[in-house]
Every structure is written in structure tokens, then in C-alpha cells.
C-alpha positions in Angstrom: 0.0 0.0 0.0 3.2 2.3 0.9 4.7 1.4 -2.4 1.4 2.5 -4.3 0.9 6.0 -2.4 4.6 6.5 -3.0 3.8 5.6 -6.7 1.0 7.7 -7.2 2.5 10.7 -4.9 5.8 10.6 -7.5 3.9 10.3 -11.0 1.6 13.4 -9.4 5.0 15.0 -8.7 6.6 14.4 -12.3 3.4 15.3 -14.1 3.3 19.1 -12.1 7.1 19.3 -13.2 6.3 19.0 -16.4 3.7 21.1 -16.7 5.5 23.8 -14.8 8.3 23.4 -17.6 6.0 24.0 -20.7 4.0 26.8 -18.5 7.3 28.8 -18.4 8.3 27.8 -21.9 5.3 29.2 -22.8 5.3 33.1 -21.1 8.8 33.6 -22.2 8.2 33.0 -25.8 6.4 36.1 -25.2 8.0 39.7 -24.3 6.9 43.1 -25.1 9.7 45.1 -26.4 9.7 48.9 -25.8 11.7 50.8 -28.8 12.3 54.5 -28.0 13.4 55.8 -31.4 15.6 58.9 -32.3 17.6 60.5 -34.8 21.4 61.2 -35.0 20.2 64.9 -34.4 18.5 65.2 -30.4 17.1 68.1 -28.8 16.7 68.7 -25.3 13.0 67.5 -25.5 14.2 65.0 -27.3 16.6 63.5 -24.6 13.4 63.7 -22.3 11.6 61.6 -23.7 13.7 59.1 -23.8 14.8 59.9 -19.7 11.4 59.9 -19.1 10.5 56.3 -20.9 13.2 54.5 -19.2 12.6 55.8 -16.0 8.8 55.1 -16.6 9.4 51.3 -17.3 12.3 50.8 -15.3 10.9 52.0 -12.2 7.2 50.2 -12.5 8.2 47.1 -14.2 11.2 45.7 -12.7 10.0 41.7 -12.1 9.0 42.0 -16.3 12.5 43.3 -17.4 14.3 41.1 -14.9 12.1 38.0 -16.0 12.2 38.9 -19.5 9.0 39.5 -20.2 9.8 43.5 -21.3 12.5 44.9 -22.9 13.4 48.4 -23.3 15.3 49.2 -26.0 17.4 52.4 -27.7 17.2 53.2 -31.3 19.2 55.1 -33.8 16.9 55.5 -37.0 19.9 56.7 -38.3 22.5 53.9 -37.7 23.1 51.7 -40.6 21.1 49.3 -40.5 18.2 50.7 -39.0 16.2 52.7 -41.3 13.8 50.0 -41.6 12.4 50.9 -38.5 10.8 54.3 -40.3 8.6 52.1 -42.3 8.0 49.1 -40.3 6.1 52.0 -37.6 5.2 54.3 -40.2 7.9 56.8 -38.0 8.2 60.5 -38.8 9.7 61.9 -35.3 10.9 60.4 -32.2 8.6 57.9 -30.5 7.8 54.8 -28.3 6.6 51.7 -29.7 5.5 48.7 -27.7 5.7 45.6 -29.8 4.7 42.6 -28.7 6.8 39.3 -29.9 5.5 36.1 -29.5 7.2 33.0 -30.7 10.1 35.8 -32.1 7.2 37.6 -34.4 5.7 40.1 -33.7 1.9 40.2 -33.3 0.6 43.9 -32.9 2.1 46.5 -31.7 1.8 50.5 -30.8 2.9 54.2 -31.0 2.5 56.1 -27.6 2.3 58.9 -29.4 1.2 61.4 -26.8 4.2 60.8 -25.3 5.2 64.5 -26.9 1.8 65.9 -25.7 3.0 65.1 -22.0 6.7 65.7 -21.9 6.0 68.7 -20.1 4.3 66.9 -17.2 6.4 63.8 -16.3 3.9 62.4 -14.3 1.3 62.6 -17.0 4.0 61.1 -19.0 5.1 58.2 -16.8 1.6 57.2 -16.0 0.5 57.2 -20.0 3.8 54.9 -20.4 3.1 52.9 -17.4 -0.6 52.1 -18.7 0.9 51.4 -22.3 3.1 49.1 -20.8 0.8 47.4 -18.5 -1.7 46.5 -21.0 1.0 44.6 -23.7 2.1 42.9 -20.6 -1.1 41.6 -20.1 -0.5 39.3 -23.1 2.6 38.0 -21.6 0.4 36.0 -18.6 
């Protein structure tokens, strides 16, 4: 009877592993990637906006960058290599696109373009980020 329970209690065991294993396989083939774009040429305003991004996702979405699930990423349109970008987001000044990836493709993704309608209140700013942000992650769970 030992030998059974200890039978069953194992095989129970082995068959939560296992779904643990393709549960977490799962969530990190997905990630939301944050671009902040810019040109070679930056303004004041337009260093901002970037300061004001990372700090935004950074500060509110540490367990997501540090698990993976977000990325924040710095682009150059200008950098060889890059100028795809302008087309792939339809980009005609700086901005901050949320993509989200799943499966390395991506499956929507978004311009916070009031970004430069709240640069001049940062808490505006951060919590319009902070909501972008939130709601791609959702996807992620």
C-alpha cells in the first residue's frame, strides 16, 4: 500500500514538473519590447523623452524586465542598419513603440504617441507609459 501512495504521490509529482516546464516555456516566448526611437540629431525635449520612458518602465516594471517578459530598447533610425524601423512604424519623429513578440514575431504593436503631448508633465508622461506598458504585458500572462 506504501509502495502505491509512494507511486501515485511521484507520478503526481513528475506530471506538475512537467507542466510547470512547458507553463514557463510558454510566457517567455512572449515579451513586449519597448523601442524608443531617435535620430542622429537630439534636442533637449528629445533626450526627455527618452529619460522619461526609461525611468517610466524601469521604475514600475522591474520583475518583467528582470524576467524577460519586457525589454526596453534604444534606437538610432539613423544607424546603418536601421532605417527599416521608419517604415516598419510608419515613424516621422521620435517615439515609443510597444511591440509585442510572440514566438520571435511580432503580433501587434503600438505608437504612444502622446508621449510629446505630456513631456512637459512627467507624471502625466510616466503614468501614460506605465498604462501602455501594463496592458501589452497583459499578453505576456
Amino acid at each position: 500500500m506504501r509502495k502505491l501512495i509512494l507511486l501515485l504521490l511521484t507520478a503526481v509529482a513528475v506530471i506538475s514538473v512537467s507542466f510547470s516546464v512547458f507553463s514557463a516555456e510558454d510566457k517567455s516566448a512572449t515579451k513586449v519590447i519597448a523601442y524608443y526611437f531617435h535620430g542622429t540629431a537630439r534636442c533637449s525635449t528629445c533626450h526627455k523623452l527618452e529619460q522619461y520612458s526609461k525611468e517610466a518602465i524601469e521604475t514600475n516594471f522591474k520583475d518583467a524586465l528582470a524576467l524577460g517578459k519586457l525589454e526596453f530598447r534604444v534606437v538610432n533610425v539613423d544607424d546603418k542598419g536601421n532605417e527599416h524601423y521608419a517604415s516598419d512604424y510608419q515613424l516621422y519623429t521620435k517615439s515609443l513603440i510597444l511591440s509585442l513578440v510572440k514566438d520571435d514575431k511580432q503580433t501587434k504593436w503600438r505608437n504612444l504617441d502622446k508621449i510629446w503631448e505630456y513631456v512637459g508633465n512627467k507624471q502625466r508622461f510616466i503614468d501614460y507609459v506605465k498604462a501602455g506598458v501594463a496592458d501589452f504585458l497583459k499578453a505576456t500572462e
